[in-house]
C-alpha positions in Angstrom: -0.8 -8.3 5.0 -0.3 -5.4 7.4 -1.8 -3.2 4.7 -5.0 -5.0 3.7 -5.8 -5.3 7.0 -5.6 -1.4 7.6 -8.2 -1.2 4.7 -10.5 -3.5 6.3 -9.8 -1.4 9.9 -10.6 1.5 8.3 -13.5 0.5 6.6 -15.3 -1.1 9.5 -14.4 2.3 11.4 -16.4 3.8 8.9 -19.1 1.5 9.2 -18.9 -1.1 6.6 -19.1 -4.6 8.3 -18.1 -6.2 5.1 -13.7 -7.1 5.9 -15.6 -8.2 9.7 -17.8 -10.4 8.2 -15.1 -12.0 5.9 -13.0 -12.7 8.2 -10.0 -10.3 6.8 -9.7 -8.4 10.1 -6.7 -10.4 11.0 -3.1 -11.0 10.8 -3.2 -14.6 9.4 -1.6 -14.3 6.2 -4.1 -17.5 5.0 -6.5 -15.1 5.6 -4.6 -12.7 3.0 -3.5 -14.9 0.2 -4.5 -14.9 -3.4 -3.2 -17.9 -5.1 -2.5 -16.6 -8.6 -0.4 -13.5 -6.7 1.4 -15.5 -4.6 2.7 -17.3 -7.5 3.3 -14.1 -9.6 5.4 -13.3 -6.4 7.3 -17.0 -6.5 8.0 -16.8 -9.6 8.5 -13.2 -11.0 8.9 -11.6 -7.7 6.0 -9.3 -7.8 2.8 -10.6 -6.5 0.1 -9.4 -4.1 -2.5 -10.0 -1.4 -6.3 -10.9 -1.5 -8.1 -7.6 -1.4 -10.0 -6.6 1.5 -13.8 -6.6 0.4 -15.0 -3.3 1.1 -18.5 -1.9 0.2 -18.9 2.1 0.4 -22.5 1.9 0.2 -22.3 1.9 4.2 -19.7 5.1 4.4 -21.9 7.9 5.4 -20.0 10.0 2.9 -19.1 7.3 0.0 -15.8 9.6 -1.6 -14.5 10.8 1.6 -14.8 7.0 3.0 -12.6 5.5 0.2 -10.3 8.1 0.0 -9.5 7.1 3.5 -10.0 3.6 3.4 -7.7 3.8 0.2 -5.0 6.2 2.3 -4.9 3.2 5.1 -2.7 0.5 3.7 0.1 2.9 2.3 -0.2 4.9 5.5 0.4 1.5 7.0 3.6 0.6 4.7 5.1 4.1 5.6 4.7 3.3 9.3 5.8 0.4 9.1 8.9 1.7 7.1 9.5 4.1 9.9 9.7 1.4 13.0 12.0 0.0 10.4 14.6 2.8 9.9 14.3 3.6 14.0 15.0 0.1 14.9 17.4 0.0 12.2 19.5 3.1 13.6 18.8 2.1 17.5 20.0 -1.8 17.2 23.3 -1.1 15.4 24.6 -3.9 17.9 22.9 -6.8 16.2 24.0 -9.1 14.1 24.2 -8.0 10.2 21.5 -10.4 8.9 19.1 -8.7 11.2 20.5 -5.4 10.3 20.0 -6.3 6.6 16.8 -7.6 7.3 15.4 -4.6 8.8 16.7 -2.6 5.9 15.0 -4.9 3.2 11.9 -4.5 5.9 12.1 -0.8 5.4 12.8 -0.4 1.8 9.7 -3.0 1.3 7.5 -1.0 3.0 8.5 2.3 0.8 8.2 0.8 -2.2 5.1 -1.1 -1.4 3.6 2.1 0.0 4.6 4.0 -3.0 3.2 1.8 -6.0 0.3 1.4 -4.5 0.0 5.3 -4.3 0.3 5.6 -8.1 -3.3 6.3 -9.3 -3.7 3.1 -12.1 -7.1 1.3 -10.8 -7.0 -1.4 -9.0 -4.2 0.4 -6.9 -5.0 2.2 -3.9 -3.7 5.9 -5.9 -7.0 5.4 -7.7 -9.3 5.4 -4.7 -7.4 8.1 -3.5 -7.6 10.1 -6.8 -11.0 9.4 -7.0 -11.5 10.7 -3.5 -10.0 14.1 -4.2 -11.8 14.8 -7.3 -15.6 16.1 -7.6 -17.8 13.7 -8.4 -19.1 14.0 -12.1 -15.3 16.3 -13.4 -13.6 15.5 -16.0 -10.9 13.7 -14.1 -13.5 11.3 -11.9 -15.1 10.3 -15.5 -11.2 9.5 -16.8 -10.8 7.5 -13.8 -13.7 5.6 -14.6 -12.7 5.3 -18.1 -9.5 3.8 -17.3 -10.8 1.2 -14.9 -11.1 -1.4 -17.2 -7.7 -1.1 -18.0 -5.8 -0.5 -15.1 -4.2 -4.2 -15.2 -3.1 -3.7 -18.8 -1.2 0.1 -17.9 0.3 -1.8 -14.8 1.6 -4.8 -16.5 3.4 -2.6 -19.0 4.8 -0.4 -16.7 5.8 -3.0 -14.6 7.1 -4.7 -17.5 9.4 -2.4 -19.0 10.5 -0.8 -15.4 9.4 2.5 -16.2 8.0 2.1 -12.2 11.5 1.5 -11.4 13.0 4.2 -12.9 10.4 6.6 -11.5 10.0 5.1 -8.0 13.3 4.4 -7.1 14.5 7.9 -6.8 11.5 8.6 -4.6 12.1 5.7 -2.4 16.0 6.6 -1.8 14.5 10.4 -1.0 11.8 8.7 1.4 14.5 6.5 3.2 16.9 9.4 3.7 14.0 11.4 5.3 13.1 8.7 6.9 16.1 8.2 8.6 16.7 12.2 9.2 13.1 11.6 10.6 14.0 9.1 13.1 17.9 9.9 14.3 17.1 12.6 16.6 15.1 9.6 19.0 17.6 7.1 18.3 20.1 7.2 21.8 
């Protein structure tokens, strides 16, 4: 939720009225649910929100605006992850659940901030991607290409854990850094 809201913030930043006008500048979760992911999430445990309608054509620089309205909601995740791990080292003296729960918090965040960072259209990797590369190269047309297909890759990688196996190393290093990052304001 937290994340497709920093879309639409970032977007309306830049100019585009459209997450304002929907309505999606808010933390209501109603506001943020898609019913066929929210039962992907119920039932396989891997679902997602409602994306945040966004139109470019009122970014004064189209690329450089979703490449940073794309950067937003894992910026957000990794933020949020961060609060996490500090409130997580500074509240040792709570009770375990809420320790726990502020570790699942955190390692959400990473791995939510991560996936989406992987460069498969629809994800936020690929707005990204297409941000950083010149408009007409090789690798903007492959982008293209692969829209239509972007669902299909993720499914199978999803599917057969190969995002697993290649995430999950990253997100231990990201939590350890994480937590190097934040014990030197922990007292």
């Amino acid at each position: 939720m937290v994340h497709e809201v920093s879309h639409g913030y970032m977007a309306d930043a830049l100019g585009d009225p459209t997450p304002r006008a929907s309505g999606r500048l808010t933390l209501n979760p109603i506001a943020h649910l898609d019913p066929i992911g929210t039962l992907m999430l119920l039932i396989f445990r891997f679902g997602w929100a409602k994306p945040v309608p966004i139109n470019p054509m009122y970014f004064d620089d189209r690329q450089r605006g979703m490449l940073l309205t794309g950067l937003a909601g894992p910026l957000s995740n990794f933020v949020m992850a961060t609060v996490s791990a500090y409130l997580l080292l500074q509240l040792q003296f709570l009770s375990t659940t809420v320790l726990v729960m502020l570790y699942f918090l955190m390692m959400y965040n990473i791995w939510l901030g991560l996936f989406n960072l992987i460069p498969i259209p629809p994800l936020d990797g690929s707005h990204i991607a297409r941000g950083l590369t010149r408009y007409g190269s090789t690798a903007w047309h492959l982008m293209n290409q692969i829209d239509q297909y972007g669902w299909v890759i993720l499914l199978v990688l999803v599917m057969t854990r190969t995002v697993g196996m290649i995430l999950g190393p990253v997100a231990n290093v990201v939590q350890q850094f994480l937590f190097v990052l934040v014990s030197p304001l922990v007292f």
